[in-house]
PyMOL Python script that loads the backbone (N, CA, C, O; Angstrom):
from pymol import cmd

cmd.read_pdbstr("""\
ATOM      1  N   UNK A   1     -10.860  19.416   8.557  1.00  0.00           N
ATOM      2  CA  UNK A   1     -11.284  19.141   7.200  1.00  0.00           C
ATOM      3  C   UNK A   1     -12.472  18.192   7.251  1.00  0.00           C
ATOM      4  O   UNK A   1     -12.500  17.110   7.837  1.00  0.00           O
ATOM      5  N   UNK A   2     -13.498  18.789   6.515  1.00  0.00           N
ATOM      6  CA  UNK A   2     -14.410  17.425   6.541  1.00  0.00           C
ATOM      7  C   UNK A   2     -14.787  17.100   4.750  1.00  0.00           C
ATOM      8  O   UNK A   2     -14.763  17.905   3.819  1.00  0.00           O
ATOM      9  N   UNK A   3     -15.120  15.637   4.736  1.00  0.00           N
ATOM     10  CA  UNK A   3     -15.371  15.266   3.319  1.00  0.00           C
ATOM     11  C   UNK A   3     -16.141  14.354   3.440  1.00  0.00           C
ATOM     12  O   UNK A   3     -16.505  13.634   4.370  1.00  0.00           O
ATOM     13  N   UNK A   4     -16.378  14.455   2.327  1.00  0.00           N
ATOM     14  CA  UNK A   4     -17.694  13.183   2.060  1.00  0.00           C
ATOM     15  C   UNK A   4     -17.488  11.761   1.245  1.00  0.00           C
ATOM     16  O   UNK A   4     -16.347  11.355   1.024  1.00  0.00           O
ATOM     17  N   UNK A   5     -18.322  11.237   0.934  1.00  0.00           N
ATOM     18  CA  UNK A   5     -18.062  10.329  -0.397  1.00  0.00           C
ATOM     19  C   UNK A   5     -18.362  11.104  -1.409  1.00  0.00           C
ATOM     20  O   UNK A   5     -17.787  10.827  -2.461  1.00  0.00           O
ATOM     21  N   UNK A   6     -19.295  12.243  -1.415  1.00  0.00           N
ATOM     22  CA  UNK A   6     -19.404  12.918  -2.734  1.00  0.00           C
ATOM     23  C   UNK A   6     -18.371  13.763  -3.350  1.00  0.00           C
ATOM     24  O   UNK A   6     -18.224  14.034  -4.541  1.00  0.00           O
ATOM     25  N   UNK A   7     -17.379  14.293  -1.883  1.00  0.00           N
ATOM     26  CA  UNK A   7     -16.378  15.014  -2.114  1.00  0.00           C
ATOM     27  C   UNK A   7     -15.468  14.187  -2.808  1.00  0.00           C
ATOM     28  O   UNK A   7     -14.812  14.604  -3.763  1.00  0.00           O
ATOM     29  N   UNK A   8     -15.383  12.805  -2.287  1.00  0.00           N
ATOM     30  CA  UNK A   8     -14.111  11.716  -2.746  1.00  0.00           C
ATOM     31  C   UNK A   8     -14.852  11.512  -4.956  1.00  0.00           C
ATOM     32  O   UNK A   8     -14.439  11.637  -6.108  1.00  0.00           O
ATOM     33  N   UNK A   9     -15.615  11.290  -4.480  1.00  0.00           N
ATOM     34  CA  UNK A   9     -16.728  11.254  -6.011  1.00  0.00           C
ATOM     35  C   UNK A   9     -16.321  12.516  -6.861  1.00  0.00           C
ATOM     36  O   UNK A   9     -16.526  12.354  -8.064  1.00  0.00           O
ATOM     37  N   UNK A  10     -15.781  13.760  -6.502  1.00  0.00           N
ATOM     38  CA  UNK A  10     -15.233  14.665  -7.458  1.00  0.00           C
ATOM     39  C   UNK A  10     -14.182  14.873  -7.622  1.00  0.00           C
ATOM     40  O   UNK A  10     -13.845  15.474  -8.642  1.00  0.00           O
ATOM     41  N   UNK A  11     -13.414  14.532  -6.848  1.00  0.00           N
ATOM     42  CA  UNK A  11     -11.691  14.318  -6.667  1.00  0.00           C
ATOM     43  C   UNK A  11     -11.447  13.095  -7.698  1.00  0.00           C
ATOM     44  O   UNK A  11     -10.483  13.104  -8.464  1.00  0.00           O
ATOM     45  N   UNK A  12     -12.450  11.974  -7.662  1.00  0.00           N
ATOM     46  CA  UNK A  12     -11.795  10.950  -8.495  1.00  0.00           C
ATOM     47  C   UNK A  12     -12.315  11.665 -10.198  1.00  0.00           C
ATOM     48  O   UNK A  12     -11.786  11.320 -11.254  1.00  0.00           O
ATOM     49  N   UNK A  13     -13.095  12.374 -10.115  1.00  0.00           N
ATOM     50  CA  UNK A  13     -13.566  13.011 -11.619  1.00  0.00           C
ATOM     51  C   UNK A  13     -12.762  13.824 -12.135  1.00  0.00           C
ATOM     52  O   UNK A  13     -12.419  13.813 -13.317  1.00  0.00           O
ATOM     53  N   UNK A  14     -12.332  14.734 -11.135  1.00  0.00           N
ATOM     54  CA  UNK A  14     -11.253  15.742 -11.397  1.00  0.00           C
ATOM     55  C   UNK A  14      -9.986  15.414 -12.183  1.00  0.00           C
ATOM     56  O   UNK A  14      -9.550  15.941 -13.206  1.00  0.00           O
ATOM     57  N   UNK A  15      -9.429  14.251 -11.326  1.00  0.00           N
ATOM     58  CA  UNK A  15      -8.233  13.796 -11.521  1.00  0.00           C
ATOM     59  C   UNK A  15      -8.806  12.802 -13.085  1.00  0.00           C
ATOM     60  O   UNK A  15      -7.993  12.857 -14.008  1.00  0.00           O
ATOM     61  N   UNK A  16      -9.920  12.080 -13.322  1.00  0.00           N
ATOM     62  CA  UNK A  16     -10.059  11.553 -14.695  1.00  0.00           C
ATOM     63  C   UNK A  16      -9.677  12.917 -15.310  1.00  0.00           C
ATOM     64  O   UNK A  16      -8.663  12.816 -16.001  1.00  0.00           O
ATOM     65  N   UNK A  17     -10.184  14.140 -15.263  1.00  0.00           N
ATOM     66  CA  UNK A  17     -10.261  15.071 -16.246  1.00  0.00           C
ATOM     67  C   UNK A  17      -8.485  16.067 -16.469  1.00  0.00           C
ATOM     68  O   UNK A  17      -8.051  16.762 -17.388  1.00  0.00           O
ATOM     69  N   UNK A  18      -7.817  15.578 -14.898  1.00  0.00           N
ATOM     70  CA  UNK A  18      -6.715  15.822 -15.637  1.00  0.00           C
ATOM     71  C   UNK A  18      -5.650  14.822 -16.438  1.00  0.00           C
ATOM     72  O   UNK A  18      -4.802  15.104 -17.284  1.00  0.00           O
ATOM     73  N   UNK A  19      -5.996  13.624 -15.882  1.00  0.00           N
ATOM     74  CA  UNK A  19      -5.572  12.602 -16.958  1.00  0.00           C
ATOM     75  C   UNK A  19      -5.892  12.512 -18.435  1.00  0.00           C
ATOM     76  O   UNK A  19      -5.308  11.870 -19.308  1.00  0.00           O
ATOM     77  N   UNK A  20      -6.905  13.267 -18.514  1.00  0.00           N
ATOM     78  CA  UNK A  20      -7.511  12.888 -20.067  1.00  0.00           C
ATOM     79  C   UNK A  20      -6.846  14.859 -21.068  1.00  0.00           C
ATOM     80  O   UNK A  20      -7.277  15.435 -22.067  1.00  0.00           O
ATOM     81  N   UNK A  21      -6.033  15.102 -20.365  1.00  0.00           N
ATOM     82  CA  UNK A  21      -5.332  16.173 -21.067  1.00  0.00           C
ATOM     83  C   UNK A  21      -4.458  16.072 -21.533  1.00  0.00           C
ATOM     84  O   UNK A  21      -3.387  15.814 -20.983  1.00  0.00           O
ATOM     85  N   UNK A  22      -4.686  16.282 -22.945  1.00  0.00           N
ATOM     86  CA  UNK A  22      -4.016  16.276 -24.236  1.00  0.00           C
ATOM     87  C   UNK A  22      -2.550  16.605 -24.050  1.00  0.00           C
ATOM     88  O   UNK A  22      -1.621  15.872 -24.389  1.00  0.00           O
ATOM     89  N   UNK A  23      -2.454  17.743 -23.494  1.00  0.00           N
ATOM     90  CA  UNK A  23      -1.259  18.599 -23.448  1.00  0.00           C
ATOM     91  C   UNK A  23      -0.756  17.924 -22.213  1.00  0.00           C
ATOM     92  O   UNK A  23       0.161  18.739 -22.108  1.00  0.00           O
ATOM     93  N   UNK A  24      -0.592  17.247 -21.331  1.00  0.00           N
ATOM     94  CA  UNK A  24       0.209  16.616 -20.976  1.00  0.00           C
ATOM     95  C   UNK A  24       1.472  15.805 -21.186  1.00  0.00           C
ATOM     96  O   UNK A  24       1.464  14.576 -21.124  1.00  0.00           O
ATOM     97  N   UNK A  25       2.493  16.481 -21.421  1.00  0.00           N
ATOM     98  CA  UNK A  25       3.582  14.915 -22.326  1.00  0.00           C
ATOM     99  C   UNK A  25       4.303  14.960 -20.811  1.00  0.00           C
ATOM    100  O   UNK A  25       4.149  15.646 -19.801  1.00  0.00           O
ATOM    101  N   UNK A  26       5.072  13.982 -21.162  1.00  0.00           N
ATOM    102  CA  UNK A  26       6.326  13.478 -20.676  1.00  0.00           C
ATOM    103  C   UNK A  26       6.305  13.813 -19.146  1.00  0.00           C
ATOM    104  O   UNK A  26       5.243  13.522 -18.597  1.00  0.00           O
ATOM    105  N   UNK A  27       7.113  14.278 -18.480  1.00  0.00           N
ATOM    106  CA  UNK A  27       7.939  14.275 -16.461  1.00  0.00           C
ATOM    107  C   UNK A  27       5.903  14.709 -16.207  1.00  0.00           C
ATOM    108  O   UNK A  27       5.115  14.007 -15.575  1.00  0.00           O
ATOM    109  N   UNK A  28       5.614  15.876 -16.849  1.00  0.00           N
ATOM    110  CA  UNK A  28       4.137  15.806 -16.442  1.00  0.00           C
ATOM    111  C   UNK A  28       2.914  15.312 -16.531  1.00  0.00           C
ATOM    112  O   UNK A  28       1.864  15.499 -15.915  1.00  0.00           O
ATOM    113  N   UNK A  29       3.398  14.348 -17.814  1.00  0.00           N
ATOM    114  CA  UNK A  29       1.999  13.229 -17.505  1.00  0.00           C
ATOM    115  C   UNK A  29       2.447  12.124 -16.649  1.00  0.00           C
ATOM    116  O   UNK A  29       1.583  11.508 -16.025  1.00  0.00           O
ATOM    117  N   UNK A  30       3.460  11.849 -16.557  1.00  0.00           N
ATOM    118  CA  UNK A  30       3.732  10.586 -15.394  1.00  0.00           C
ATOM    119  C   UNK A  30       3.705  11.009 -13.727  1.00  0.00           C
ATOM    120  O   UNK A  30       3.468  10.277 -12.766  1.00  0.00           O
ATOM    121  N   UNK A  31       4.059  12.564 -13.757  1.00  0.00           N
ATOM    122  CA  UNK A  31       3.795  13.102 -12.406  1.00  0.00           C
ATOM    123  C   UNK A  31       2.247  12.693 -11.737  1.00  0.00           C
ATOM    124  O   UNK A  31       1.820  12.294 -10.654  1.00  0.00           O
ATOM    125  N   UNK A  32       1.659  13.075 -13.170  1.00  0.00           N
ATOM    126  CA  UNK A  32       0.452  12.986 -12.946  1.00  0.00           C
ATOM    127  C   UNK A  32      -0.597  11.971 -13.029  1.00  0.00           C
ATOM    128  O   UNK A  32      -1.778  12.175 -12.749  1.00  0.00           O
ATOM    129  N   UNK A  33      -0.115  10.907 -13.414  1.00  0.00           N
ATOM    130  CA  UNK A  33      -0.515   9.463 -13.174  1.00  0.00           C
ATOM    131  C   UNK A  33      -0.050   8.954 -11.963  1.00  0.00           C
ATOM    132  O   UNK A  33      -0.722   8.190 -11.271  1.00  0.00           O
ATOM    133  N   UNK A  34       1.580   9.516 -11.543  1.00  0.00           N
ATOM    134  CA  UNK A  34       1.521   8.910 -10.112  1.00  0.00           C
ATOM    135  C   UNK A  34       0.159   9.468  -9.181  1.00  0.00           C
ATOM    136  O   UNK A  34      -0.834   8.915  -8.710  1.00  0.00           O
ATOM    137  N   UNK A  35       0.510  10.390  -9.189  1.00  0.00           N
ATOM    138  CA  UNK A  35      -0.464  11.224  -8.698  1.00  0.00           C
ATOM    139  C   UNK A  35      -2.179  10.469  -8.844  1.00  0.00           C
ATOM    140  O   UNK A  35      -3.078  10.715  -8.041  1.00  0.00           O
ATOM    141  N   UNK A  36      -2.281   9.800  -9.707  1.00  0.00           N
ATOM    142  CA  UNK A  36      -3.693   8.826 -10.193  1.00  0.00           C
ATOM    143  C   UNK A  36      -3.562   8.103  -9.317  1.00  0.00           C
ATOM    144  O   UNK A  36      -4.277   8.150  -8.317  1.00  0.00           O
ATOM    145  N   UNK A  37      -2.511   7.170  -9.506  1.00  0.00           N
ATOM    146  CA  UNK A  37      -2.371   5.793  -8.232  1.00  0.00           C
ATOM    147  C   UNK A  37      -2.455   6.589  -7.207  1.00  0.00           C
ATOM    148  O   UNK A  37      -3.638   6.398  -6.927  1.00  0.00           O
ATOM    149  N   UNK A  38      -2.036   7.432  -6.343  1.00  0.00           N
ATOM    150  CA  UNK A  38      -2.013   7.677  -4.838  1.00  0.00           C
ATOM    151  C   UNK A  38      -3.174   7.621  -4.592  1.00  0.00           C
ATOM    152  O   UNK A  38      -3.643   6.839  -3.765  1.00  0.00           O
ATOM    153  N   UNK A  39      -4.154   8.818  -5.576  1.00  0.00           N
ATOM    154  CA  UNK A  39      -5.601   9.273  -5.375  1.00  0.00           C
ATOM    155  C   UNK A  39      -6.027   7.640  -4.971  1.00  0.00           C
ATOM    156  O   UNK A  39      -6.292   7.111  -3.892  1.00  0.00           O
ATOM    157  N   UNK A  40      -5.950   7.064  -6.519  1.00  0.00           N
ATOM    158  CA  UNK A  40      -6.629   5.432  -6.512  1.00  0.00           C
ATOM    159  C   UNK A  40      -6.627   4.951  -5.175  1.00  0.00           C
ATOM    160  O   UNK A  40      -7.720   4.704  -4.665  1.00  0.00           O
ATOM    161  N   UNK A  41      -5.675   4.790  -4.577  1.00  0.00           N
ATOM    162  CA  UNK A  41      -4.720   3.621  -3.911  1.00  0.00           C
ATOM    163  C   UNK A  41      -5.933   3.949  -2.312  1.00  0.00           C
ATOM    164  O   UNK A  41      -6.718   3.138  -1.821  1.00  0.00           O
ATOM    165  N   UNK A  42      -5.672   5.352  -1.874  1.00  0.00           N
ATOM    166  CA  UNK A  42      -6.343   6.137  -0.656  1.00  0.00           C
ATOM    167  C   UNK A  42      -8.093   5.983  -0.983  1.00  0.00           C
ATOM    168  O   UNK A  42      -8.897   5.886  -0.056  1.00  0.00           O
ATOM    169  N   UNK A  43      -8.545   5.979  -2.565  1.00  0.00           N
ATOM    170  CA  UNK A  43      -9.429   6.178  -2.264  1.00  0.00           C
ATOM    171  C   UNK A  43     -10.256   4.533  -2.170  1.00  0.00           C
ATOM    172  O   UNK A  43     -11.466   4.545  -1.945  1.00  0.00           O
ATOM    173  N   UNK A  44      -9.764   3.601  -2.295  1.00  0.00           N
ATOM    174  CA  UNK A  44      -9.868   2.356  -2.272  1.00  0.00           C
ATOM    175  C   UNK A  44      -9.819   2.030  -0.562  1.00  0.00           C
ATOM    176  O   UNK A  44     -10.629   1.260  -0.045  1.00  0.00           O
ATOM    177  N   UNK A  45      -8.909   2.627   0.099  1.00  0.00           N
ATOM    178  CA  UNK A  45      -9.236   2.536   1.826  1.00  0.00           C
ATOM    179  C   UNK A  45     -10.478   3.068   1.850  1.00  0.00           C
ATOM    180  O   UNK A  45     -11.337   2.360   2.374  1.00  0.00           O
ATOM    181  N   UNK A  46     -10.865   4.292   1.358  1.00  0.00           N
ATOM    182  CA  UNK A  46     -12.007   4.959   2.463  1.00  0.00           C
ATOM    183  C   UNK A  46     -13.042   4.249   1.488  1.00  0.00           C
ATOM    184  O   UNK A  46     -14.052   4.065   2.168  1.00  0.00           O
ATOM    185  N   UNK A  47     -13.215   3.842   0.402  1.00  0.00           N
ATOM    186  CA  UNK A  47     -14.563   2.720   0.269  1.00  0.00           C
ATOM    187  C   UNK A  47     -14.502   1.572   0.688  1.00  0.00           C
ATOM    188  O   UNK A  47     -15.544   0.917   0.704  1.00  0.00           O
ATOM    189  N   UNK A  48     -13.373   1.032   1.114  1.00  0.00           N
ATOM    190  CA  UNK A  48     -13.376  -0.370   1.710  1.00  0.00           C
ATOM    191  C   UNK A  48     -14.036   0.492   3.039  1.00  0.00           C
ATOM    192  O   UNK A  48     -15.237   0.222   3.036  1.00  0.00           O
ATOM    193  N   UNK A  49     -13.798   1.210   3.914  1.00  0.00           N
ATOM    194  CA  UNK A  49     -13.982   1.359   5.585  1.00  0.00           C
ATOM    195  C   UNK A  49     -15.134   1.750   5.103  1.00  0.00           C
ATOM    196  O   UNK A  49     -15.866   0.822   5.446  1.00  0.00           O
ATOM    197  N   UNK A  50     -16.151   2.919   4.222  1.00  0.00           N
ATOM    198  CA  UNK A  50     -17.306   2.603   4.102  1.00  0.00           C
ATOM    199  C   UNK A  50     -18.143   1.140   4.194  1.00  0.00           C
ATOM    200  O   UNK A  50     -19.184   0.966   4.827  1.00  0.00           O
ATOM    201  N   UNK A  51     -17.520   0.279   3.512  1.00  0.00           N
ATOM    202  CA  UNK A  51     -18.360  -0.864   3.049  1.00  0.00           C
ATOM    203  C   UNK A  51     -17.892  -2.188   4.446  1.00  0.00           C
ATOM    204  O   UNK A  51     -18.416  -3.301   4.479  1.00  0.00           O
ATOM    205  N   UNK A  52     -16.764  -1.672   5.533  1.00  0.00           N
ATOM    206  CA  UNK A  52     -16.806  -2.473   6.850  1.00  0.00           C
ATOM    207  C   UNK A  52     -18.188  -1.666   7.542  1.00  0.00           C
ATOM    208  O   UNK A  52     -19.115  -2.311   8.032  1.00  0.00           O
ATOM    209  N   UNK A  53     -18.169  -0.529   7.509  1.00  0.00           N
ATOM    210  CA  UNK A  53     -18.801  -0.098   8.509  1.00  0.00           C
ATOM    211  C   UNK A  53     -20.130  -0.382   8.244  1.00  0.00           C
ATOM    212  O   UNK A  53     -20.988  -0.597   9.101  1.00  0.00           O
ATOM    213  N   UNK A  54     -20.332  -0.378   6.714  1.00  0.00           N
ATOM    214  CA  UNK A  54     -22.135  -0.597   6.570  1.00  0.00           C
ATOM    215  C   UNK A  54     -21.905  -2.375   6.953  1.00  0.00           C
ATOM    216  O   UNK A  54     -22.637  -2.825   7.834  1.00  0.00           O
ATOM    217  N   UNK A  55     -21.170  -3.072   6.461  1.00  0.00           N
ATOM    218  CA  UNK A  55     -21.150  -4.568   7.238  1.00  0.00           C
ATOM    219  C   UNK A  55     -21.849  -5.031   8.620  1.00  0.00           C
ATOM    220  O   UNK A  55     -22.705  -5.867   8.909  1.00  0.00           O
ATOM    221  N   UNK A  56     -20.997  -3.991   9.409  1.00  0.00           N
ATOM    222  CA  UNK A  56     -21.035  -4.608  10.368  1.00  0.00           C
ATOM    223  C   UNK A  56     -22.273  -3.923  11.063  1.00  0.00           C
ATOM    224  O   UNK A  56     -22.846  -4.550  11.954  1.00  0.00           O
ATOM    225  N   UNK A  57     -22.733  -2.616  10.685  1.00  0.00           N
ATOM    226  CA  UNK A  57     -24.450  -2.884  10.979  1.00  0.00           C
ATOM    227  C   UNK A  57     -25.666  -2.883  10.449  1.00  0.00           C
ATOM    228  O   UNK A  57     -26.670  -2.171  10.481  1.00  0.00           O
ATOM    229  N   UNK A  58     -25.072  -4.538   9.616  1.00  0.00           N
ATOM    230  CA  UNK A  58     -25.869  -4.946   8.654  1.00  0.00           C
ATOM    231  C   UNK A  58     -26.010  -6.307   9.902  1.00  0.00           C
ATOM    232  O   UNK A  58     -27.101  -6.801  10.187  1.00  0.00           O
ATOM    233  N   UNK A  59     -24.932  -6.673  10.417  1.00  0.00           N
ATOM    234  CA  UNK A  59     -24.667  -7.785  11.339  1.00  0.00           C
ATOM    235  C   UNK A  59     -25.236  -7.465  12.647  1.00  0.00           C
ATOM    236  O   UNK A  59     -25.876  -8.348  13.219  1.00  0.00           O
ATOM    237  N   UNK A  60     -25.086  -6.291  13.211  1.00  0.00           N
ATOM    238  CA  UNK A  60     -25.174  -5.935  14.631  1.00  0.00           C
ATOM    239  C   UNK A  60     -26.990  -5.843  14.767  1.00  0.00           C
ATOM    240  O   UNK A  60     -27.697  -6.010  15.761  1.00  0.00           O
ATOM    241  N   UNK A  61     -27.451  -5.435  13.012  1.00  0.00           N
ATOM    242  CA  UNK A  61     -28.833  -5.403  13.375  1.00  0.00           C
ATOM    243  C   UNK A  61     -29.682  -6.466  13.072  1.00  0.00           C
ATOM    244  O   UNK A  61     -30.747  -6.574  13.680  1.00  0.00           O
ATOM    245  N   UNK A  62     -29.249  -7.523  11.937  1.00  0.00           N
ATOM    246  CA  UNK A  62     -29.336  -8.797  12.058  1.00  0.00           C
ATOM    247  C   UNK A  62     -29.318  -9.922  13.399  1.00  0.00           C
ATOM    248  O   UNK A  62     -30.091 -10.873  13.509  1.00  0.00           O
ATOM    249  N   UNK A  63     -28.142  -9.517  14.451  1.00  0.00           N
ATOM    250  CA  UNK A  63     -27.875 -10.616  15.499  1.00  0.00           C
ATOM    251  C   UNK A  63     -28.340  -9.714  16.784  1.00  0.00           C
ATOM    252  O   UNK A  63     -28.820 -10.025  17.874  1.00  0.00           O
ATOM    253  N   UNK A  64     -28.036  -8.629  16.266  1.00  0.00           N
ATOM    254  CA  UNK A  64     -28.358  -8.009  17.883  1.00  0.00           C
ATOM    255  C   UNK A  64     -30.049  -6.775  17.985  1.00  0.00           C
ATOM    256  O   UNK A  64     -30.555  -6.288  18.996  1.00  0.00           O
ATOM    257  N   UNK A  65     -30.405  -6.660  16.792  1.00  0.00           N
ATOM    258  CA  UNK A  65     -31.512  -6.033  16.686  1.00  0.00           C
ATOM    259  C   UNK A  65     -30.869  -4.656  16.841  1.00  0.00           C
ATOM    260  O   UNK A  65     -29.787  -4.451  17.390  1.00  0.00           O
ATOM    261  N   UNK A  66     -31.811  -3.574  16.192  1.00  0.00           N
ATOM    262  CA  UNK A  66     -31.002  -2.575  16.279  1.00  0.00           C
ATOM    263  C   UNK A  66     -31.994  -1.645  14.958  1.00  0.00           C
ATOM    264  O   UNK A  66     -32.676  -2.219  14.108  1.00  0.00           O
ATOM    265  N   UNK A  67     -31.844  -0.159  15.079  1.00  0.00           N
ATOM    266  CA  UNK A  67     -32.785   0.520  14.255  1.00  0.00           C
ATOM    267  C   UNK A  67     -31.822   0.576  13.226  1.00  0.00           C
ATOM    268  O   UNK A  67     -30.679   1.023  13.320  1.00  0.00           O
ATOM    269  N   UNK A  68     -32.568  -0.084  11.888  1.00  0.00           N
ATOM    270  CA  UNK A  68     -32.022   0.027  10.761  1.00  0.00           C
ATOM    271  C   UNK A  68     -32.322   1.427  10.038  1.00  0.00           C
ATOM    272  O   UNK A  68     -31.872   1.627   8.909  1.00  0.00           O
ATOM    273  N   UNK A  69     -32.965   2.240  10.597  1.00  0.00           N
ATOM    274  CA  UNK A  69     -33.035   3.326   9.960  1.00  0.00           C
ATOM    275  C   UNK A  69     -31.961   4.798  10.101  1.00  0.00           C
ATOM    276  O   UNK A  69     -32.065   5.876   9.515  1.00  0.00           O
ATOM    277  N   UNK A  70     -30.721   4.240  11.320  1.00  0.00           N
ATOM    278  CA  UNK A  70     -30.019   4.922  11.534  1.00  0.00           C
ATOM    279  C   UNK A  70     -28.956   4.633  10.391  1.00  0.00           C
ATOM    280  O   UNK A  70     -28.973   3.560   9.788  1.00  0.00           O
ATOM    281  N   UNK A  71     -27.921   5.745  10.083  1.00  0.00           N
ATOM    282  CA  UNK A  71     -26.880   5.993   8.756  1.00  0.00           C
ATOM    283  C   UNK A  71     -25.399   6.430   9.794  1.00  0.00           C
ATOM    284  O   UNK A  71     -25.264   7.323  10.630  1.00  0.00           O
ATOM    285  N   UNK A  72     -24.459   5.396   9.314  1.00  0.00           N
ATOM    286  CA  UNK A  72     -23.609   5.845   9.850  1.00  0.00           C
ATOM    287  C   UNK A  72     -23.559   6.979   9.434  1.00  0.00           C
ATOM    288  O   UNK A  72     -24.205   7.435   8.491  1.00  0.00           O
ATOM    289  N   UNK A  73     -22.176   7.966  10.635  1.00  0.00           N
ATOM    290  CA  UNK A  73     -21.785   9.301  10.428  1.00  0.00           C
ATOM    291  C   UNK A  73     -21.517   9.648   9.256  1.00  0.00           C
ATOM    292  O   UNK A  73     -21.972  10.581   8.593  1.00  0.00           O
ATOM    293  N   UNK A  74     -20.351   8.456   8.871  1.00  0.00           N
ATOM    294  CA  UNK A  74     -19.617   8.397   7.372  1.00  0.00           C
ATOM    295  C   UNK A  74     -20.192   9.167   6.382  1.00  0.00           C
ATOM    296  O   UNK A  74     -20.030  10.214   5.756  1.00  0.00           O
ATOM    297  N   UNK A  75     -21.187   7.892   6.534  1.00  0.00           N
ATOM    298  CA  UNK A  75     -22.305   8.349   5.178  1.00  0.00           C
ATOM    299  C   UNK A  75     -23.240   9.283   5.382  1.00  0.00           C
ATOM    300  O   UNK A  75     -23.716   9.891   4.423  1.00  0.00           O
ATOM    301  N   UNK A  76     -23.519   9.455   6.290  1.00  0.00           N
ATOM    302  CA  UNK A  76     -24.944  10.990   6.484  1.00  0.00           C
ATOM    303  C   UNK A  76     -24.527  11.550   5.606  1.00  0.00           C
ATOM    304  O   UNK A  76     -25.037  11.062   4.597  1.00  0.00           O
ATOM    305  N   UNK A  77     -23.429  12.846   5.190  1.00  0.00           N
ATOM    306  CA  UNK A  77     -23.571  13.828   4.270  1.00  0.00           C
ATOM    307  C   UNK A  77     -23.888  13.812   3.098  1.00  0.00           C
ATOM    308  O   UNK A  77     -24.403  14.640   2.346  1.00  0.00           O
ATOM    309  N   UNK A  78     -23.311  12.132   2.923  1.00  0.00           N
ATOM    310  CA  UNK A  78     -23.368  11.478   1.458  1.00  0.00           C
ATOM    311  C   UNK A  78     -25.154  11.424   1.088  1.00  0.00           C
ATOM    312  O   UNK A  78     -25.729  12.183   0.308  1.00  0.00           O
ATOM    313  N   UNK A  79     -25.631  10.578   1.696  1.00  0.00           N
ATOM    314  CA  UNK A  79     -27.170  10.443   1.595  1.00  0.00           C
ATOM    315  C   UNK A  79     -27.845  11.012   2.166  1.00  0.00           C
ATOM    316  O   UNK A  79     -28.824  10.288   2.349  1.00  0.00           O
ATOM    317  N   UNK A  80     -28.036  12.237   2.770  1.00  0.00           N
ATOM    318  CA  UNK A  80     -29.018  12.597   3.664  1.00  0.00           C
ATOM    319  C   UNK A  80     -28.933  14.029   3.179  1.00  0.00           C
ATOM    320  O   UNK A  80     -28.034  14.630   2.590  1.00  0.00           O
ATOM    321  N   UNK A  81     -30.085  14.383   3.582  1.00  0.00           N
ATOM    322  CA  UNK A  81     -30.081  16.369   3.158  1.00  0.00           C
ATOM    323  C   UNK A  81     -29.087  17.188   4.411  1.00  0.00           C
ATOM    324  O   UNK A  81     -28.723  16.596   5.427  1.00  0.00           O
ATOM    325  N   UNK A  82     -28.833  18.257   4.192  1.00  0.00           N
ATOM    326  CA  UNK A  82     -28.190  18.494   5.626  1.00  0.00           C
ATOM    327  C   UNK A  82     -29.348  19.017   6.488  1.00  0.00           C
ATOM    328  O   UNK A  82     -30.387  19.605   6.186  1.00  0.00           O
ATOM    329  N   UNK A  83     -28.755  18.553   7.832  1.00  0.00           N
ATOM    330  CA  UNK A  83     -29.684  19.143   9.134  1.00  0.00           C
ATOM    331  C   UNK A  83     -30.484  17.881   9.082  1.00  0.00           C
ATOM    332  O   UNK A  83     -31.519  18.310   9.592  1.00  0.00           O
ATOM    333  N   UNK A  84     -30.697  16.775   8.852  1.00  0.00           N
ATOM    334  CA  UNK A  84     -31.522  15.762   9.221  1.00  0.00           C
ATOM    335  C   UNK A  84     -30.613  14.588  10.011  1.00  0.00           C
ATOM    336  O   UNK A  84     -31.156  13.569  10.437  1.00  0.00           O
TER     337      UNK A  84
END
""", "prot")
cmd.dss("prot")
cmd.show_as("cartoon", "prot")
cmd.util.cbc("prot")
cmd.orient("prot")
């Protein structure tokens, strides 16, 4: 499986758009709010480990020199065209 942040960026839209349905009552709107927190909960790890990883070579190229023009893996798909 591969994903992106843009992929995580439509999963969290998705899930706004099934939260915001009307016709939801009762065992299935709370299914589906748990279902909110999990999304939430997971997607709060993978932007925290985004935001270690840009950290630390924000640090490594600060103390140790280093080409700032490289993108972690993480993020390539996110910001970059593909094939570059």
């Amino acid at each position: 499986m591969k994903n992106s942040l843009g992929d995580l960026n439509n999963h969290l839209f998705a899930q706004l758009e099934r939260l915001g349905d009307e016709e939801l009552k009762g065992e299935q709107l709370v299914e589906e709010i748990d279902r909110a927190k999990a999304i939430t909960q997971v997607s709060t790890q993978i932007i925290a480990n985004g935001k270690l990883v840009l950290d630390a070579m924000k640090i490594q190229d600060e103390y140790l020199g280093g080409d700032s023009k490289r993108m972690p893996a993480m993020l390539r798909e996110t910001f970059l065209p593909t094939g570059e």
